[in-house]
Structure formats: structure tokens, C-alpha cells
C-alpha positions as a printed NumPy array, in Angstrom:
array([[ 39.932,  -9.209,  13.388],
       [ 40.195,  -6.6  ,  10.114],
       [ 37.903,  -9.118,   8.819],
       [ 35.061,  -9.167,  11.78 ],
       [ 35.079,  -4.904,  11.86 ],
       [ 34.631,  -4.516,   7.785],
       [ 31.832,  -6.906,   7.754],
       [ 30.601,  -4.997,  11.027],
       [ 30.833,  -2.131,   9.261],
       [ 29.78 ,  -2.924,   5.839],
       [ 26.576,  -4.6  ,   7.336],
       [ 25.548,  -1.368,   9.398],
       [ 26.305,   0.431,   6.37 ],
       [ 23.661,  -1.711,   4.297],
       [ 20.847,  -1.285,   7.25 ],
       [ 21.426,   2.196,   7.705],
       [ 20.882,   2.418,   3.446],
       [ 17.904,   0.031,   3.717],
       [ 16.094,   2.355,   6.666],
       [ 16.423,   5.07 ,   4.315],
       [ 15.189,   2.892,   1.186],
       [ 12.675,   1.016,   2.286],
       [  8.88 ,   2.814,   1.837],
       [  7.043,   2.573,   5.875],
       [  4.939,  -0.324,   6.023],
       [  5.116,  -3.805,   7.414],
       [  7.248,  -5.296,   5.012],
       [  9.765,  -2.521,   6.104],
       [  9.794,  -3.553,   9.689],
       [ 10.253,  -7.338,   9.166],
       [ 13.475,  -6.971,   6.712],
       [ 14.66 ,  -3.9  ,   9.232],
       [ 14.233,  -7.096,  12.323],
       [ 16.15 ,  -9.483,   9.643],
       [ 19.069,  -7.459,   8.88 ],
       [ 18.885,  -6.63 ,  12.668],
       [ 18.901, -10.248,  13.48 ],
       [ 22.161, -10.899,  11.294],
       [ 24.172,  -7.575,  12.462],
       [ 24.145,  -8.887,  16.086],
       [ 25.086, -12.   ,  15.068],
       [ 28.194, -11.201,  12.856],
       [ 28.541,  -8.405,  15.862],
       [ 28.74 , -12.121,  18.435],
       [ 30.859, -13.999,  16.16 ],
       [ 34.43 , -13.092,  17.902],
       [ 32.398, -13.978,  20.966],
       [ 32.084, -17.739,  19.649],
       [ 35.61 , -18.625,  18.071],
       [ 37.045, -16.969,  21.573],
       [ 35.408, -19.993,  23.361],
       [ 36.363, -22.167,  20.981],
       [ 32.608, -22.799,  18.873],
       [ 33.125, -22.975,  15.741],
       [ 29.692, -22.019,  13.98 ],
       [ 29.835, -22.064,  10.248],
       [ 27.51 , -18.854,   9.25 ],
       [ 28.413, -19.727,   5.57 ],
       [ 26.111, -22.605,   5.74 ],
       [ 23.361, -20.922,   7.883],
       [ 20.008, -21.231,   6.755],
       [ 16.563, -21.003,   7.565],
       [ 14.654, -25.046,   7.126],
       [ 11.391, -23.162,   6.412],
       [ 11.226, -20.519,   3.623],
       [  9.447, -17.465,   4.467],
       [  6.441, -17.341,   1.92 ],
       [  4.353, -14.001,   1.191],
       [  0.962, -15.061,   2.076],
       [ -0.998, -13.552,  -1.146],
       [ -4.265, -14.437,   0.249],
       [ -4.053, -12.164,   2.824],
       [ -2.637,  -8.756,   1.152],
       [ -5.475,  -9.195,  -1.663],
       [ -7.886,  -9.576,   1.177],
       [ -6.561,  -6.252,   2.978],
       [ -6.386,  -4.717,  -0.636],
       [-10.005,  -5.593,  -1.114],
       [-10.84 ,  -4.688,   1.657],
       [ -9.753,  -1.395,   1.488],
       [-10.649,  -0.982,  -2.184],
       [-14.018,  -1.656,  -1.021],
       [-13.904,   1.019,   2.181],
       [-13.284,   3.428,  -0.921],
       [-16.166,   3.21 ,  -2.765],
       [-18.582,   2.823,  -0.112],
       [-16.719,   6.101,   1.161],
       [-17.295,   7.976,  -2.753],
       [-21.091,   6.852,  -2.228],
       [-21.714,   8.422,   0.858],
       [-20.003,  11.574,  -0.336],
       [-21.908,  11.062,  -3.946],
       [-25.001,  11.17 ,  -1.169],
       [-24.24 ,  13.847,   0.848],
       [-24.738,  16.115,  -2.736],
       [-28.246,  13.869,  -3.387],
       [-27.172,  10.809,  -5.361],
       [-27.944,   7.504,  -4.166],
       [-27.134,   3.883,  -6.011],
       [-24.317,   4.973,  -8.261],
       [-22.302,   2.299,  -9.604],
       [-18.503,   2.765,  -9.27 ],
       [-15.679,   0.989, -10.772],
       [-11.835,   1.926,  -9.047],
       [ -8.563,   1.383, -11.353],
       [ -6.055,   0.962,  -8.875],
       [ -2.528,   0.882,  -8.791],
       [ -1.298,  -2.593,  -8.262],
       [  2.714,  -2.338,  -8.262],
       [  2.901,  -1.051,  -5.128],
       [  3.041,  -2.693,  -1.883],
       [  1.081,  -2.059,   0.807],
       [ -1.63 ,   0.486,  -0.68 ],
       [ -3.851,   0.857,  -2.573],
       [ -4.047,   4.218,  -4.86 ],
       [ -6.619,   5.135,  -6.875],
       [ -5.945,   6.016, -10.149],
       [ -9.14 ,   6.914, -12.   ],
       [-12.728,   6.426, -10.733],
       [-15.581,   5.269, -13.325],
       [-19.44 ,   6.473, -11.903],
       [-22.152,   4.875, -13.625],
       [-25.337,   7.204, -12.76 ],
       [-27.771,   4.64 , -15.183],
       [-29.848,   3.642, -12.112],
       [-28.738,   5.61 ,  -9.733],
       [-31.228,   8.604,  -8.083],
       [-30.544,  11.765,  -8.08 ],
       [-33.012,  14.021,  -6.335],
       [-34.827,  16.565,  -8.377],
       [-35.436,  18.919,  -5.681],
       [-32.372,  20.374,  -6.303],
       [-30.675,  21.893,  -9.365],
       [-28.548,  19.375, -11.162],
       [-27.012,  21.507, -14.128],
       [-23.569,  21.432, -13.145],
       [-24.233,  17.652, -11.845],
       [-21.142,  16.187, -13.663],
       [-18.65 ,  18.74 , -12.885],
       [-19.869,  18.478,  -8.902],
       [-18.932,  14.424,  -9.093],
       [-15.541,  15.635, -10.55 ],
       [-15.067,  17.807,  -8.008],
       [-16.141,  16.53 ,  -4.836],
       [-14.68 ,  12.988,  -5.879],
       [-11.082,  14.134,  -7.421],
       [-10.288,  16.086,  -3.959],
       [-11.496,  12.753,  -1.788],
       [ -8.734,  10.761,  -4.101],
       [ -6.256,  13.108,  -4.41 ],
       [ -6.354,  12.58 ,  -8.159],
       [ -7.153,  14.724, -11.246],
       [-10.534,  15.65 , -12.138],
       [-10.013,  14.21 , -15.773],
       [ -9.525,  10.655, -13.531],
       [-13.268,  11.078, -12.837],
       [-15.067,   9.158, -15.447],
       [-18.936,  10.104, -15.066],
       [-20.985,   7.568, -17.188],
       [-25.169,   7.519, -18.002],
       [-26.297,  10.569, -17.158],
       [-29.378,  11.933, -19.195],
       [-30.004,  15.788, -19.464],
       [-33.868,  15.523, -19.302]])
């Protein structure tokens, strides 16, 4: 019985630390169910040997491993990657600047997001409308783009652009 209540408590212990731990996301709430899944069965194991079942939980394993499907997250972090930039063109239009080219460096060690970490705009190509006054052109990219991705202006990389 001193046996069942320290791995009761030892295993609540290790949930409650994971909750904490863990960053939110997905993969968050499917180890959460697992360790979830294994308190409430250590918590029914009395329950068993009382009526005489003898289940051997030393030997208990799943037949099927459960596989990350890779193919999926690098579609969602494509996906996403791609709602970026064709979010920093609409703002790069909304100040007169159509057909920029823009290259994202991302952030790939984390887990379910993707963060920006510096943002290259090619302008060879690109239109910018000479109605208006484009002297501080370069510094309004920074600007307008750093405070969309949270980053530092010196992250903004601003590429062909011709003082003419």
C-alpha cells in the first residue's frame, strides 16, 4: 500500500511539473492526456489485485508506436510562413510598393511556431509609386515591417533599391 500512494504521489508530482513545463500547444495537450491516462491507471491498480487480476503494468506497452507525422507540421509551418509574407506585402502596399520579393529566416528549433528572425526585401522589380516622396523609403520598410514581426529593425534586410 506505501508502495501504490508514493507512486500516486510521485506521478501527480511529475504532471503537475510537466503542466508547468510544457510551452501551450498541441503537443502539450496530448502528453498532458498521456500522463493523465497512466495516473488513473496506477490510481485503479489496488482496484485490480483486490479482485484478484493480476495485470502486469511492467510489461505494458503500446503495439503501435506513436510517430510525429513531419509532413504535416512542415505543411502548417509553410503554411504559415507563407501567410507572413503575403501579410509584409500587403503592408509593403499599403505605403505604395507592390511586387517586392521577400525571403523569411525563421526559427526552426521550436515547436509549434514559426518566428521570424530577420526579413530580406528585394525591391529589384518591385514598383514603388513615384507620386509620393520616397527619401526615407528604406527606413519606412524597417519600420513598418520590424513592428509587424516583433523583431529589430537591423533584422530588416532591404536589398536593390536605386536612388534615381
Amino acid at each position: 500500500m506505501n508502495k501504490w500512494v508514493l507512486s500516486v504521489i510521485i506521478s501527480v508530482f511529475i504532471v503537475s511539473i510537466l503542466s508547468i513545463v510544457l510551452p501551450d500547444g498541441k503537443m502539450r495537450n496530448h502528453i498532458k492526456r498521456t500522463f493523465s491516462l497512466l495516473l488513473m491507471i496506477i490510481i485503479i491498480e489496488p482496484i485490480f489485485e483486490l479482485k484478484n487480476l493480476k495485470i502486469d503494468f511492467d510489461n505494458f506497452t503500446f503495439d503501435k508506436e506513436v510517430e510525429i507525422q513531419t509532413n504535416y507540421i512542415d505543411f502548417i509551418r509553410d503554411s504559415e510562413v507563407n501567410s507572413i509574407k503575403n501579410n509584409c506585402i500587403k503592408i509593403l502596399e499599403s505605403i505604395s510598393i507592390t511586387n517586392p520579393n521577400i525571403e523569411l529566416i525563421t526559427d526552426e528549433s521550436l515547436d509549434n511556431m514559426v518566428e521570424v528572425e530577420k526579413i530580406i526585401v528585394n525591391l529589384k522589380g518591385a514598383v514603388i509609386n513615384s507620386e509620393k516622396e520616397h527619401i526615407f523609403i528604406i527606413e519606412n520598410i524597417k519600420k513598418v515591417l520590424s513592428e509587424y514581426l516583433k523583431i529589430d529593425s537591423q533584422m530588416v534586410i532591404v536589398n536593390g533599391y536605386d536612388f534615381k
